[in-house]
Phi, psi and omega in degrees: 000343167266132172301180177224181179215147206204119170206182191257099181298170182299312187276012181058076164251167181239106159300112143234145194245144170292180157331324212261353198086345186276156190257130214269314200217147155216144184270150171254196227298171204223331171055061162296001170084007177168139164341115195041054131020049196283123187254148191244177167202147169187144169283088207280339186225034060146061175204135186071195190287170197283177178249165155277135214189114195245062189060193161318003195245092165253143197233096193274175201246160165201172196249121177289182180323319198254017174067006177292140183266149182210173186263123210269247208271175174206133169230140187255129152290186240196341163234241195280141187284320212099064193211130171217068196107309203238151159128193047253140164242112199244183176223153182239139165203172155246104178238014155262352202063018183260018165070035181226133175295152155232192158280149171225111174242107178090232199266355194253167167250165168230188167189145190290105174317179190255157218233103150010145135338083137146343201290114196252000183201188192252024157269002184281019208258179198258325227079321169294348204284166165247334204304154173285314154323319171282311172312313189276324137319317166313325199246027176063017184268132165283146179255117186282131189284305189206165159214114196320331191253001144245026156259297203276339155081238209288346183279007147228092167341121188288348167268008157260010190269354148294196188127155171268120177260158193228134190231097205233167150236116228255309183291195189221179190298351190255108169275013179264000166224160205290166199280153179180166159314313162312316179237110198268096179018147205215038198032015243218115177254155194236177170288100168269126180227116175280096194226115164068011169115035188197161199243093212244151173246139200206115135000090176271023173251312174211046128101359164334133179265146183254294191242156141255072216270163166198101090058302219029080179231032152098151204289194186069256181061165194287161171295129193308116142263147139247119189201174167257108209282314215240356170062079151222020160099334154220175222278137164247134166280125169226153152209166190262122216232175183295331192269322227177125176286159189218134184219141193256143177223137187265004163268139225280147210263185186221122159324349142276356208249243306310136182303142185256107167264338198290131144270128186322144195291333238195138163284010186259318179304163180251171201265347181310328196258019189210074136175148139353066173354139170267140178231071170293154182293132184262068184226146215256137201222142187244334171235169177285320156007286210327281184330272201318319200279356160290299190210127191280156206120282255240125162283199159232134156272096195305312158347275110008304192072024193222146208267137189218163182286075211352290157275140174222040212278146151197209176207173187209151184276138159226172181232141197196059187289250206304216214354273162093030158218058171304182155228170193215161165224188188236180174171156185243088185296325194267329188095039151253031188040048201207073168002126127320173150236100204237141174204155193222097176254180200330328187234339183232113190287106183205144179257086204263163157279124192282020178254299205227095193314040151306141155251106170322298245184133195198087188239120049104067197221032147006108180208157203321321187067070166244229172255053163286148173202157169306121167237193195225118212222079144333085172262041209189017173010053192238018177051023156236138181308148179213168202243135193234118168219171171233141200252177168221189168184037164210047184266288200079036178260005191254160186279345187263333145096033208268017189309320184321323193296342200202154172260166195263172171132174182265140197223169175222108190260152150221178161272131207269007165254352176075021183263041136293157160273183209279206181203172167263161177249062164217108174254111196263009225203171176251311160296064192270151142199073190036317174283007184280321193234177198246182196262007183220051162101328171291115178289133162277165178279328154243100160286092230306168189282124195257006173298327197282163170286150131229130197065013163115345181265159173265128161250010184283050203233190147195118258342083174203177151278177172268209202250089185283321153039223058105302211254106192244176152270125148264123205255170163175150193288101188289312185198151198247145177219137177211143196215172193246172170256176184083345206252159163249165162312119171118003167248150139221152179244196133329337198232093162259177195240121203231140204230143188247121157271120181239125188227171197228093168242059190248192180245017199261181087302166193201142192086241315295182194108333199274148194247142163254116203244160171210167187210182183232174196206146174219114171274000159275102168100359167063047196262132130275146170196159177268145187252113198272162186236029148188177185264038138273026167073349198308115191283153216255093175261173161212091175282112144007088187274331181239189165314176154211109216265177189268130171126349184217175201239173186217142184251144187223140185219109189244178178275136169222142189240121201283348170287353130007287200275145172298006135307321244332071170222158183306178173261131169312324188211172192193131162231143173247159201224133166276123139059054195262005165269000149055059185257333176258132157282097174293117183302335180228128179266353193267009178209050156313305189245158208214163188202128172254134151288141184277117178224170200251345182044222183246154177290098169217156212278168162199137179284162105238163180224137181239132152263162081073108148288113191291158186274069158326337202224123020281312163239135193296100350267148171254115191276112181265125199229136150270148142262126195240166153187133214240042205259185166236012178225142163291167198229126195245178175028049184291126179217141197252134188233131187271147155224150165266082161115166193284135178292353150268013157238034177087058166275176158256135191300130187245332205170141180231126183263174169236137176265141196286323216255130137334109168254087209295147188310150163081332182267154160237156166283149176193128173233209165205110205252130189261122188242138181249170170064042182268145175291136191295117184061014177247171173241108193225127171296123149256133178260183182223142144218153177269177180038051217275330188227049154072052192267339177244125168308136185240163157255023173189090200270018199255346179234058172262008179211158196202154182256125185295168178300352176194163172299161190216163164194129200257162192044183179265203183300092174273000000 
């Protein structure tokens, strides 16, 4: 239930750190094929722990004496490590379809052999075996699927056959002609791989080459994105070369559509202006029809509503003299369905438009230029994107000389309105492609085809994010309660307490950062106002401290003293506002706020609940839980329901008590609730809430849940 982190030591070893940094193991030299090194994890034999994948190199795991993981067997392939200058960087999918990942490193696929009979690792082998598979398992060999320069002979050269890959689905069902409405994707996905200055596209069932790009833009260039830069419904390949960043577009270009081969002198020039103006028909369009039957070439970006050009190939000067195979990614920050580009070569940090290569953002960033590249995260689980990179200043490689500028070190951009759209919060891989891991760290066992729709979303990417576009949050006040303290239910005074349920009924999370504002109504003189929260006008907020995820609600309760307002009598009516600084983009905004009358209401109980320090002893964990109720009515069939983790960010339900006694106005309960079935070997905060499924009316449903004092952990290390 915890990650681990895997990374590469200076001796080319294999490190893993627990969640926490501590180093659970390390390996010594692994003589990994090439300079900066990338480790991938994917579950290669859909059995145990995931594997390590190195280039050509893979490494299962095992849990030593000490319960520590450490690396059990190792299997090598026979050819390309994945390496183009730098690496090795390799990729895992099933692009045979034969419902087995294979690996791909440089231009060969590999795969994991079938294993002896009963056989879970390779002392377990007898030696007797014959089978060829079981041999090669026996003797640690990857069993090779295809290899581009033995399929493909001299059109792929064995000294272009390393390179860095991408695993997308780029051709259409004809694959000897470019992808178009007419020749559609063909779900089939294929290998892009970038080597010695050249782009090669290859037939991922059996290693056929389809395309051969080649730039000249200087030898090497970086691992391959896929994404769709431009919203014309499919994927363009960019990668980053010594001169010039590059974005390949496989469709076929038009006089009015024309390839931008000319790079711009300057980030100020437009690439338009070094090349033939692109002229899609400017007319606002809802299908591609509306386009094509003006000028054939042309789609519709339903995103937009504005008609773009099939092709959209273009370049951007960049400077990248030593490596010259950095890496870079995409992402669609506005949601116009159309990929952004961020790269950081030797002097500069930019953000390009992946439709016509405007530079958004151009910053002062020094960087090693190994294959390092920028990703894109929600690392603030505030449900908008942000950009994670590491910058240096002590290469001196860059001709512009900014080291002076900046300190080195790792950074985090956002948008200072916070209108990105949102992201997943994981990029976990150098290979990333979103369906190998789950956001909270979990290699799946089988991992879906990210070439595919699911649900209606696109995954047809590679070191990028999806498409958030459609998928927001919505917030709105499910209910408002107001009580005074010290009072009992059915009194009020001047000095309340106004308690909210703010629920997320999007498909998004959303926050923390979003403020919940209220203001009042006085019907004598019919006076509105915001309701403050002294009598310095200071308006009465409540800002959101965590997430708030989609599907669940969170209760807020803030103190209002009604001598604040220039009535200074309660208010007749209260309105409270979800996100009233219209700080989240929400799909629907119109239904923020909820207004209640102010009334002293009926003599009813009202929970809380207080934990603990939980008990290890007599049983593993023993929770000591209060129940109070500070209410005017007793409270029957009272039930306390335990989580692993706060229940309004996805805790889990562990174990529900009933309390036998009646809990009488003014009184309280008190146990020690025995949780069965407790999870084993994590350190988990428990939370409680009492009346967990609003089965008893309250006059304040907002101080039902409560976190115990401390973490607690039963068994040992898993």
């Amino acid at each position: 239930g915890v990650p681990e982190i895997v990374g590469i030591t200076e001796n080319d070893g294999i490190a893993i750190y627990d969640n926490t940094g501590q180093l659970i193991s390390e390996s010594g030299n692994q003589s990994l094929g090439g300079a900066n090194p990338a480790p991938a994890l994917a579950n290669l034999d859909f059995v145990g722990f995931a594997e390590i994948i190195v280039g050509r190199h893979v490494f299962t795991l095992e849990k030593d004496v000490n319960g520590a993981l450490v690396l059990l067997d190792l299997f090598e392939g026979a050819k390309n490590h994945g390496v183009n200058g730098q690496g090795p960087v390799s990729c895992v999918a099933d692009i045979t379809g034969d419902a087995r990942p294979e690996i791909v490193a440089g231009t060969t696929a590999y795969r994991m052999p079938t294993p002896p009979a009963g056989a879970t690792k390779q002392s377990d082998c007898t030696g007797m075996e014959t089978m060829p598979e079981e041999i090669a398992f026996c003797q640690g060999n990857l069993v090779e699927v295809w290899d581009g320069n033995t399929v493909n002979g001299n059109a792929l050269p064995t000294s272009n056959a390393e390179g860095f890959c991408a695993i997308a689905d780029v051709l259409g069902q004809d694959q000897t002609i470019a992808p178009s409405p007419q020749n559609p994707l063909d779900d089939q996905p294929e290998v892009i791989v970038v080597a010695n200055g050249n782009v090669y596209i290859l037939n991922g069932q059996d290693g056929t080459l389809q395309r051969n790009l080649n730039p000249s833009e200087g030898a090497r260039g970086g691992p391959p994105n896929v994404d769709d830069f431009d919203g014309d419904g499919f994927p363009e390949i960019g990668t980053a070369y010594s001169t010039a960043y590059v974005v390949f577009d496989l469709q076929d270009p038009v006089a009015e559509c024309p390839a931008w081969t000319n790079v711009p002198n300057n980030d100020n020039q437009s690439c338009a202006a070094v090349n033939t103006p692109r002229t899609p028909p400017m007319v606002n369009c809802m299908s591609d029809l509306d386009c094509s039957s003006v000028t054939p070439g042309t789609v519709c970006n339903e995103q937009t509503g504005a008609c773009v050009c099939l092709h959209n190939s273009w370049r951007r000067k960049t400077e990248d003299d030593s490596s010259r195979v950095t890496g870079s990614s995409v992402f669609d920050f506005n949601g116009d369905g159309a990929a952004e580009v961020i790269y950081n070569d030797e002097c500069r940090f930019r953000i390009y438009d992946g439709l016509d290569c405007s530079v958004y953002m151009n910053e002062p960033s020094e960087s090693r230029t190994r294959i390092e590249y920028p990703v894109v995260v929600d690392v603030d689980n505030d449900g908008n994107a942000e950009i994670v990179f590491a910058t240096t200043n002590e290469s001196g490689f860059c001709s512009e000389n900014l080291d002076s500028q900046y300190n080195n070190g790792i950074e985090v951009w956002g948008d200072a309105s916070d209108f990105w759209v949102s992201a997943r919060r994981i990029w976990n891989q150098h290979a990333y492609n979103v369906t190998n891991v789950t956001e909270a760290g979990g290699i799946p066992q089988h991992a879906p085809e990210h070439w595919q729709q699911y649900a209606g979303r696109e995954y047809n990417i590679f070191r990028s994010n999806p498409r958030t576009l459609g998928i927001a949050p919505d917030l709105l006040v499910e209910a408002v309660q107001v009580t005074s303290p010290g009072s009992g239910c059915g009194m009020l005074s001047t000095d309340l307490v106004i308690t909210a349920e703010i629920k997320n009924q999007g498909d998004l999370r959303v926050g923390p950062g979003v403020e919940i504002g209220f203001s009042g109504f006085w019907n004598a003189g019919a006076i509105t106002e915001p309701l403050y929260a002294d009598n310095m006008m200071t308006p009465l907020v409540f800002t959101l401290q965590t997430s708030l995820e989609p599907g669940k609600s969170i209760f807020i309760s803030v103190p209002y003293d009604a001598l604040n307002n220039s009535p200074m009598t309660v208010p007749d009516e209260i309105t409270v506002y979800a996100d009233q600084t219209d700080q989240a983009r929400e799909c629907d905004e119109a239904n923020n706020e909820t207004t209640i009358p102010v009334l002293a209401g009926a003599m009813e109980p009202d929970l809380r609940v207080e934990l603990g320090t939980p008990n290890t002893v007599p049983t593993c964990p023993t929770i000591p839980t209060t129940v109070f109720n500070d209410g005017s009515a007793a409270a029957n069939n009272v039930v306390v329901r335990y989580y692993s983790g706060n229940p309004a960010q996805g805790g889990m339900a562990l174990h529900d008590e009933l309390l036998q006694s009646p809990v009488p106005a003014g009184g309280q309960v008190s146990f020690d609730a025995v949780i069965p079935s407790f999870p084993q070997g994590l350190q988990i905060t428990v939370w409680a809430v009492v009346d967990p499924d609003d089965a008893i009316a309250e006059c304040n449903d907002g101080n039902n849940a409560d976190a115990a004092d401390a973490p607690v952990q039963c068994g040992g290390v898993n």
